[in-house]
C-alpha positions, -999 to +999 in steps of 0.1 A: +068-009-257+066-042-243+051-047-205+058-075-178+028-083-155+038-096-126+010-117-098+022-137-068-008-161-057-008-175-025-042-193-024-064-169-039-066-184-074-100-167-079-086-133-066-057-138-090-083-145-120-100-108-114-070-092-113-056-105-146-088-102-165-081-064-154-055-062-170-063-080-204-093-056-206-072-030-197-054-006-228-016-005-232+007+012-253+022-023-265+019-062-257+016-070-225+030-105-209+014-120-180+034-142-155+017-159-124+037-172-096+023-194-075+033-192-042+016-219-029+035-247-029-002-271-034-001-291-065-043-282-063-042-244-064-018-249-091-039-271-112-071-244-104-051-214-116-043-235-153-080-242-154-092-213-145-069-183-162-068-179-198-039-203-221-022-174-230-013-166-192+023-180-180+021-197-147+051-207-126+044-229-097+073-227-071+078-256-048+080-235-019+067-203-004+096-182-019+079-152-007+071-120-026+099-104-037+119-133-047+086-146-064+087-114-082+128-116-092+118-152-107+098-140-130+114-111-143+151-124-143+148-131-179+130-106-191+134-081-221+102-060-214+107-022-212+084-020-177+070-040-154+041-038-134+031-058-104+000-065-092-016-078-062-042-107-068-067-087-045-063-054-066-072-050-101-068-022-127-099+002-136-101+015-172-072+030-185-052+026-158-023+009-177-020+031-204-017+061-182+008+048-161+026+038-191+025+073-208+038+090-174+064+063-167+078+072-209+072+110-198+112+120-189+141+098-183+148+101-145+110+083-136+119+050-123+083+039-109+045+051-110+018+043-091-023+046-093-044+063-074-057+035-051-091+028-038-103+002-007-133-007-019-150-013-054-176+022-049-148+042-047-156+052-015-122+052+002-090+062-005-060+037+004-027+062+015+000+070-004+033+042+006+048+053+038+079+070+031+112+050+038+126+072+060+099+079+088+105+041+090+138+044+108+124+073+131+095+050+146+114+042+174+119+076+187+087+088+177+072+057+196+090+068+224+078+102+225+041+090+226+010+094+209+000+130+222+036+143+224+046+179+211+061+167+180+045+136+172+016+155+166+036+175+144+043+143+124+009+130+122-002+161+109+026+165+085+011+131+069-020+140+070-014+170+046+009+148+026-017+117+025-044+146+009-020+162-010-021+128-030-059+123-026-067+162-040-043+154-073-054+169-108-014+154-119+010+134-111+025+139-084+061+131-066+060+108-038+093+092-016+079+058-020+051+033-041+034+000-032+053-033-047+009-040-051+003-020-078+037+000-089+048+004-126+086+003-127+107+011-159+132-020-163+168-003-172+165+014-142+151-010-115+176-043-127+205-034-145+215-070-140+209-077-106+175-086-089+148-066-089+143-069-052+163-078-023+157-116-015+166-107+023+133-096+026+109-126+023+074-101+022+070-064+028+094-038+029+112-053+002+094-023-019+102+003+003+138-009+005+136-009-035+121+027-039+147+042-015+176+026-036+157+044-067+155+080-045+193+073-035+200+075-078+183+105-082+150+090-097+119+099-092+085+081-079+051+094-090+016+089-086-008+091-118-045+099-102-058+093-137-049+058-133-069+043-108-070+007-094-089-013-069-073-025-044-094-046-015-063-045+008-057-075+027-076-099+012-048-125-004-044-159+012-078-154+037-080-149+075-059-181+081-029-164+069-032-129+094-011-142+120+018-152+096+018-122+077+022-100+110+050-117+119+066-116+085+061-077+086+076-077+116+110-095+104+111-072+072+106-044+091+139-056+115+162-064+080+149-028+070+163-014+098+193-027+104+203-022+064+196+013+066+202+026+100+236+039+098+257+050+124+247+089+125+208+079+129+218+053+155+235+081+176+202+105+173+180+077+183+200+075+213+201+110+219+162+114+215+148+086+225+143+097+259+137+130+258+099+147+259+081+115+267+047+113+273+022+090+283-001+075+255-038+077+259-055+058+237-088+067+251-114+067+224-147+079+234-176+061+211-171+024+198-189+000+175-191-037+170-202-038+136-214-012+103-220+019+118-237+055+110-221+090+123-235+124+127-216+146+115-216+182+133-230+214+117-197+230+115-180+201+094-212+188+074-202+209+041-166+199+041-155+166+063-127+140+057-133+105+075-102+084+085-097+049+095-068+030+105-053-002+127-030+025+139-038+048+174-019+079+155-035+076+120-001+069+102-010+055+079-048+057+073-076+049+050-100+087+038-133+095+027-140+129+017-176+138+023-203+163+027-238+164+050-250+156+083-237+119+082-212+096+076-220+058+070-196+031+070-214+005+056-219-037+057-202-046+028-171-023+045-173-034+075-170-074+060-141-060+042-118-054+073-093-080+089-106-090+126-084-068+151-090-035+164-096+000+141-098+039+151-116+064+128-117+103+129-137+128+110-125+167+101-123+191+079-093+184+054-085+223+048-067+227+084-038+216+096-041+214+135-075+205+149-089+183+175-110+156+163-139+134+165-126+104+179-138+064+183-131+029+180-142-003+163-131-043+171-134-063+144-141-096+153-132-129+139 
């Protein structure tokens, strides 16, 4: 069995360097290739990456920004491994993570793609979620339009919420509608089959959603392997410079997601729905913190709590931390961890399904 490694850099040469030292240390049921695009379009960050990554480590340096997915397509159009994995340079695999993904991806014919259990931070504290699934995409707009608090909008956040554990809790793999392009093991006869192996409309994000719905539209399946385990410190390719461009790439991918995939029957319930049971959003969040913060945790919770953060008012998607005791601590080297905009965070108890919460708010500066 032969494996493709696949890293886009985009300035984050020493980033890059961890992550494919993870791999090389990493076991694998065959040789493993390692390909390096570089993104970066500096003749400098090229040069650094030669230096600074091991001979044996192919580097391609682009002469533009080709973006991710058609960085990715580049280096696997001429292929002949039997999987490929792709890696983000901020993420990097733990022990035996490879193997394991390998053995499950080999497990039955119909598995097109696996993923690892993901963690934010190097203790293991935190839990990343599982990919959003491709098809609550094209509902945003109406659920947006029902508000945050509305009837069945809470019926979706907590529908995640069990999902997002159900993930977290896994002994075995487990099915899932969709896996991150940052850390996603994809078998090769299925995913090509002589065309790219992403869409190069998308120019970054959503180009693995797109892909993972084509796979789910074939009949294949998507797992995650919670033996294999990778970290994963999210959002840290390319530096704070780079924010503002990769919002507004998100938001362009998510529009050419849209409009490939809304078809006319969703168009006409959007329509129908997207009026109906409105109600008002209140993002009133009582308790807020400028910096690494401590919780109390209530009596009631204290033997059995799960702690979630996210950029997002309704939680979907967000970041958990199952604990236990009288309080929760988010600590310094977290808090340096997070981009500089604004965070919510809510603590209960994982084994229920509709609860009111303990609610509060961060800012992140910059």
């Amino acid at each position: 069995m032969k494996t493709l490694v696949i890293l886009v850099n985009f300035f984050s040469a020493f980033l890059t360097k961890q992550a494919v030292y993870s791999i090389l240390n990493s076991e694998s049921l065959g040789p493993v290739e390692i390909v390096v695009v570089d993104n970066s379009a500096d003749a400098s960050e090229a040069n650094l990456l030669k230096k600074i990554l091991p001979s044996e480590i192919k580097i391609i340096a682009a002469s533009q920004n080709l973006g991710f997915g058609r960085a990715c397509n580049l280096a696997s159009e001429k292929s002949s491994s039997d999987c490929i994995l792709l890696l983000n340079p901020d993420a990097r695999l733990l022990p035996k993570a490879l193997k394991r993904m390998q053995q499950t991806l080999f497990a039955f014919p119909r598995i097109a793609a696996v993923g690892p259990q993901v963690y934010w931070d190097d203790d293991l504290t935190f839990l990343l979620p599982p990919s959003y699934p491709p098809d609550l995409f094209l509902w945003q707009p109406v659920l947006d339009s029902w508000g945050d608090n509305g009837f069945f909008y809470n019926i979706v956040k907590a529908l995640w919420r069990f999902f997002a554990i159900k993930v977290w809790r896994a002994k075995r793999p487990v099915s899932v509608p969709a896996l991150s392009g940052g850390h996603m093991l994809l078998k090769t006869s299925l995913v090509k089959k002589g065309t790219d192996l992403f869409d190069p409309s998308f120019f970054m994000y959503f180009e693995d959603t797109d892909l993972c719905k084509r796979l789910r539209y074939h009949g294949y399946k998507l797992l995650v392997e919670p033996r294999a385990k990778v970290v994963h410190n999210y959002n840290q390719s390319g530096g704070p410079a780079f924010y503002d461009f990769k919002k507004a790439c998100m938001i362009q991918s998510r529009d050419i997601y849209m409009e490939k995939h809304l078809t006319s029957r969703i168009r006409f319930f959007h329509r129908l729905l997207k009026n109906r049971w409105k109600t008002k959003r209140n993002l009133y969040v009582p308790y807020s913190f400028t910096s690494s913060f401590c919780i109390d945790i209530s009596p009631e919770l204290s033997k059995n709590w799960l702690f979630e953060w996210s950029p997002n008012v309704d939680f979907i998607p967000s970041a958990g931390s199952f604990g236990h005791g009288p309080v929760m601590e988010f600590s310094e080297s977290l808090w340096n961890m997070l981009p500089p905009k604004q965070f919510y965070g809510r603590i209960g108890n994982p084994d229920i399904f509709l609860q009111k919460y303990n609610l509060f708010s961060w800012k992140k500066c910059g």
